[in-house]
N, C-alpha and C positions, 0 to 999 in steps of 0.2 A: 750246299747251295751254290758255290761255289762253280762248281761241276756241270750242274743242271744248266745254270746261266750261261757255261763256256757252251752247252751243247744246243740251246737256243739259240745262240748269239756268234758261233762262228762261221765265216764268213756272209753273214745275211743278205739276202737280196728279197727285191718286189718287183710284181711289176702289176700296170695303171690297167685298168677295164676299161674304154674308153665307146660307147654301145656296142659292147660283145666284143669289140676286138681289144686283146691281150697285146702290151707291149713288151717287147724283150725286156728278159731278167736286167735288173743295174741292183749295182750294191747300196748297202745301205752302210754309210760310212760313220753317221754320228743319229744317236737318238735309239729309241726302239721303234718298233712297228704300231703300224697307227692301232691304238686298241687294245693293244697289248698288256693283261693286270699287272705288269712288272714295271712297267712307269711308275706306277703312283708306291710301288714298294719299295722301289731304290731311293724314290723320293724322300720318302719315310726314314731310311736305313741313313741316308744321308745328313739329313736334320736333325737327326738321335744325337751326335755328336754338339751340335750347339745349343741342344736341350739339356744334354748334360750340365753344359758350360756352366748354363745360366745358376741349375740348379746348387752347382758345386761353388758360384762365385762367391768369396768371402766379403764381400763386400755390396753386395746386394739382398736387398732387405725385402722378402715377401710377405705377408698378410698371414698369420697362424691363428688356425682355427683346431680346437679338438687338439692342441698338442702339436699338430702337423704346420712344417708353414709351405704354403703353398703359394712358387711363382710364378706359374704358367703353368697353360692350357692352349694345346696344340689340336688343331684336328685339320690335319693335312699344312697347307701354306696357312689357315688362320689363325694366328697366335693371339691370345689374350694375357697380358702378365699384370698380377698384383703385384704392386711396389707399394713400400716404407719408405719415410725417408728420400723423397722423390730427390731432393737435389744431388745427394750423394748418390743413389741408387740408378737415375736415368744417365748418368755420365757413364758409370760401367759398363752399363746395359746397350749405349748407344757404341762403345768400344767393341763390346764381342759381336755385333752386328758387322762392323767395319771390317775385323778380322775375319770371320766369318766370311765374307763377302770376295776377302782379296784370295780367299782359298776355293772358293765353290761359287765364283762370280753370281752371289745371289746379290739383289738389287734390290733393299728398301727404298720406297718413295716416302718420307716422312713428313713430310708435307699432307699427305694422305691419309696418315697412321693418326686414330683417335685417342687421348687421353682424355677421362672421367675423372675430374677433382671429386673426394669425397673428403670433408672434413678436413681440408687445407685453408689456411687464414686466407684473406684476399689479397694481403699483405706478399706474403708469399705467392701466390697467383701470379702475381705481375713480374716477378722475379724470373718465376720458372720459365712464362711463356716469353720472356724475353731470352734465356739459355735455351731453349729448346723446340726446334720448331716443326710439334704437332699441331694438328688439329685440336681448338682446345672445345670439348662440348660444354654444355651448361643444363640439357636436358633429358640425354641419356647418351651411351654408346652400343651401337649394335654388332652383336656379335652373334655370325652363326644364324640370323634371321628374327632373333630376340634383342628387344629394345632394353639394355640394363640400366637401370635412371638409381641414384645417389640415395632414394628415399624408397623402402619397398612399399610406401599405399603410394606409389606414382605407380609400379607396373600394372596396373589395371590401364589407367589412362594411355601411356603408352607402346599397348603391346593390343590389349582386347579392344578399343576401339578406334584406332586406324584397321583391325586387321574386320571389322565389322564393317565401315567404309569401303574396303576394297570389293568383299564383298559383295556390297550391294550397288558398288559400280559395274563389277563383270556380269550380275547377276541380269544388268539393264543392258548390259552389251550381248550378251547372247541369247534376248529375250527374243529369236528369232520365231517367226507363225508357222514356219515350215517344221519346227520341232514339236514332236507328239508330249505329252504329261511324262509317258513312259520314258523318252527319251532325255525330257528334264529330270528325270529321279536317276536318272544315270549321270547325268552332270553334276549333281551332286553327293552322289555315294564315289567318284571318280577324283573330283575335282576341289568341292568346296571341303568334306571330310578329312581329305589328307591336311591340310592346312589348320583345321582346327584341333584337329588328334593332335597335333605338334605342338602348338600352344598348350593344350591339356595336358601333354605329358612333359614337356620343359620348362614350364612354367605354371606348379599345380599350384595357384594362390585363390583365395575363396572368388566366389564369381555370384553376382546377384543375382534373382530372379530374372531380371529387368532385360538381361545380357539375355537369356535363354529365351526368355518372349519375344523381343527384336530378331532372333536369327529366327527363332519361327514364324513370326509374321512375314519374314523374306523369303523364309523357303515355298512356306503356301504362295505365297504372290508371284513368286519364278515357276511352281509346279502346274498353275492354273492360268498363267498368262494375263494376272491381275483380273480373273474373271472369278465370279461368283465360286468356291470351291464344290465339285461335286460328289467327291467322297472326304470325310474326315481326315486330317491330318492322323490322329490315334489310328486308324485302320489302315494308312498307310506304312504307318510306321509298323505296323505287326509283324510277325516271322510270315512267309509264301506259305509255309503247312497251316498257318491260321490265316488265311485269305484274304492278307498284306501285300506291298511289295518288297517289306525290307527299306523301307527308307531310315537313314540312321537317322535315330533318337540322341539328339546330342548331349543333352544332360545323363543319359543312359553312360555316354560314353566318357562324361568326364567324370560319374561315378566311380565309374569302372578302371580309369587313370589314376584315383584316389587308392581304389582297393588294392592295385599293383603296385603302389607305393608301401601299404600294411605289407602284404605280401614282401615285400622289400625286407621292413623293418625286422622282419619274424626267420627269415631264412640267408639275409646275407651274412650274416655273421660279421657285421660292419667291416666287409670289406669292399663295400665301395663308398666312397667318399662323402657323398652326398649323408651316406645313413651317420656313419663317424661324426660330422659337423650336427647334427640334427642329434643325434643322443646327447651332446654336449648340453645342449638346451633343456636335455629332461634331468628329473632328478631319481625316475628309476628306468629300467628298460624300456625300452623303444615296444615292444611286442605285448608290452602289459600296459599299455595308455589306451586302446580301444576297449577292455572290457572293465575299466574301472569306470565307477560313476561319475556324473561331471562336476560333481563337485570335490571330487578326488582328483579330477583331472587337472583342474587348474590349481591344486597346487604343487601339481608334479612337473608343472612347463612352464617354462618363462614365456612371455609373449614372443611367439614363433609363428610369420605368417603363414610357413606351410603345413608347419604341425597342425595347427589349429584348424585350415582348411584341412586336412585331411578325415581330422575326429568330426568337425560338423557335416563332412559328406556322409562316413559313416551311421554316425545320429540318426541322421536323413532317411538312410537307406535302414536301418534296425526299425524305425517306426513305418515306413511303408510298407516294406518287402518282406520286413519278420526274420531276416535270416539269419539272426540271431537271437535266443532268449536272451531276456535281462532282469534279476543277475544271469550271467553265463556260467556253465559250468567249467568255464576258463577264468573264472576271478583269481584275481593272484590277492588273496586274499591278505599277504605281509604285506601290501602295500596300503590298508587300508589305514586309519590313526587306531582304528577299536583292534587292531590286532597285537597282541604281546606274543615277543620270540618264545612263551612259553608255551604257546599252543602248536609248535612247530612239530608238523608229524612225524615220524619215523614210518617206516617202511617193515614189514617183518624178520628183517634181515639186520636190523636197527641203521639201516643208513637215512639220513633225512632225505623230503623230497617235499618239493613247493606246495604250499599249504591253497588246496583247494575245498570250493560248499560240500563237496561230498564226502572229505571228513570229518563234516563236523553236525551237517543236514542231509535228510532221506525226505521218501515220499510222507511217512509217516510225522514229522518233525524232528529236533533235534537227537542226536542220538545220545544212546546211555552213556556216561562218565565210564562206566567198566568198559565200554566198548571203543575209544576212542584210540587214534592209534597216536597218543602222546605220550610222554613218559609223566609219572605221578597226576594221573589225571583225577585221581580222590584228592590234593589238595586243596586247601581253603584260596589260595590263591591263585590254583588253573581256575577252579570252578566261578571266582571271580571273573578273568579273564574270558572265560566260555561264557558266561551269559551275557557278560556285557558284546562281545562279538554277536552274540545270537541275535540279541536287539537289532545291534547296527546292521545287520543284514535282513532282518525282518524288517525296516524302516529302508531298505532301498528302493 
């Protein structure tokens, strides 16, 4: 890397376009070139070193979730850090800033920099904000474009309706006459959708009906110029080969933010963070809580406001769209209470394998005892076990 950079980077010059005329080459003595992706990677490569710091400090106390504790979260200059122990933990924290600073003249304004009490006495409050002098919030801190508030039933309030507000402030700003229908479904597959996709997928917490009527009642009134509408919203929103224009269906798309999260659950192999912290809250895998029944379901999850939105979007979508039988023929059926490790299959090779309906149910109904692929499936006590499963599963 090393190499590449000398071979970029020696002796560099530019020069200015100024209406078509080129000024003589000048060096470029400090900085990279304007544009250049290696700005923001040196930036990166450089901060690595006070990310470690923090992480290594012995004396500073981050937030553990899932086993892991975690003190920051960096995505370019924005850092966010979990702190313990604020009064011991911000005096460290403000030191390797300092140090930090007098090597790589980066410049905290901390005056600037927000701190979020969560479940700190008041007592100590006045403590802190007399040692330390943040910004101190009381009703969220935002980070990244997301409002994070001390209580999760506050991020509805403030993240989905300011971001519904704006909305329908631009929405009367650009209500110009000279724009065709056509040209507003493009203002909003361009404009208003990237902004909401974002909240969908960083902040997937349940979302009322009431949210998805209001931004529809906005989109017709900005598509039709607050006039009578003259084709359906529904026919809008269709695919162009079914005689639509593709206008995004937003609850389509926060469905579809939910199912990318399963997806999540089923194939990261909790290696990313978010799924780790979130399997913490279950009491069995993460990839077998969608096709358990709901009333299986809660008692495999503690109250989790994302888990929860994620299974009632699903719900949602199994009884409209079908796209799932129910039972599925993915029931992880050991999770169920009527199941005893005695009915646990074996494989013909005798290795065990997760107990799913199709060995234990066919088209025909339950299958024979001789035919099961358990071990001692003639006894008095499989065959206990087997009918009482058969029930429970005929009763879902």
């Amino acid at each position: 890397m090393l190499t590449w950079i000398g071979a970029l980077y020696t002796s560099p010059s530019a020069r200015l376009n100024v209406n078509g005329a080129l000024s003589p080459p000048f060096r470029i003595n400090n900085g990279t070139r304007q544009g250049c992706p290696l700005s923001p990677l040196l930036f990166a490569l450089t901060l690595e070193p006070f990310l470690q710091a923090i992480r290594s400090h012995p004396q500073l106390h981050g937030m553990t979730a899932a086993g892991v504790e975690h003190r920051v979260a960096a995505y370019a200059d924005d850092m966010l850090f979990f702190v313990r122990k604020p009064a011991e933990s911000l005096q460290h924290l403000i030191k390797l800033f300092q140090d930090y600073g007098s090597i790589s003249n980066l410049r905290i304004n901390m005056e600037k920099s927000e701190i979020l009490p969560i479940y700190i006495p008041d007592d100590q409050q006045v403590t802190l904000k007399r040692l330390f002098p943040f910004r101190w919030c009381t009703t969220g801190l935002k980070y990244l474009g997301i409002t994070l508030t001390a209580a999760c039933r506050d991020l509805y309030k403030a993240n989905y309706r300011p971001l519904l507000a704006a909305l329908l402030v631009d929405l009367q700003n650009w209500s110009f006459p000279h724009i065709s229908w056509f040209g507003r479904v493009n203002v909003v597959k361009m404009n208003i959708l990237p902004r909401v996709l974002y909240l969908f997928q960083t902040l997937p917490i349940y979302l009322p009906t009431a949210f998805f009527a209001q931004l529809r009642t906005m989109i017709s009134t900005y598509v039709w110029n607050s006039k009578k509408p003259r084709i359906s919203l529904t026919l809008l929103m269709a695919p162009k080969q079914l005689g639509g224009v593709a206008l995004p269906h937003f609850r389509h798309y926060y469905v579809a933010s939910h199912l990318q999260r399963i997806v999540e659950w089923s194939t990261s192999s909790l290696t990313r963070a978010w799924v780790t912290i979130e399997q913490e809250a279950a009491r069995c895998p993460l990839p077998c809580l969608p096709w358990l029944p709901i009333s299986t379901q809660k008692t495999m999850v503690e109250p989790h406001p994302l888990i929860h939105a994620t299974l009632k979007a699903w719900r949602s979508l199994q009884r409209t769209a079908g796209i799932a039988p129910f039972p599925s023929p993915l029931l992880p059926l050991q999770w169920l209470p009527a199941f005893s490790r005695s009915l646990s299959p074996m494989t013909t090779d005798g290795q065990p394998t997760p107990p799913r309906p199709n060995h234990f149910l066919n088209e025909s109904g339950p299958i024979p005892y001789d035919q099961l692929p358990i071990p001692n499936a003639d006894s008095f006590l499989t065959r206990f076990h087997h009918h009482r499963l058969i029930q429970s599963l005929r009763s879902i």
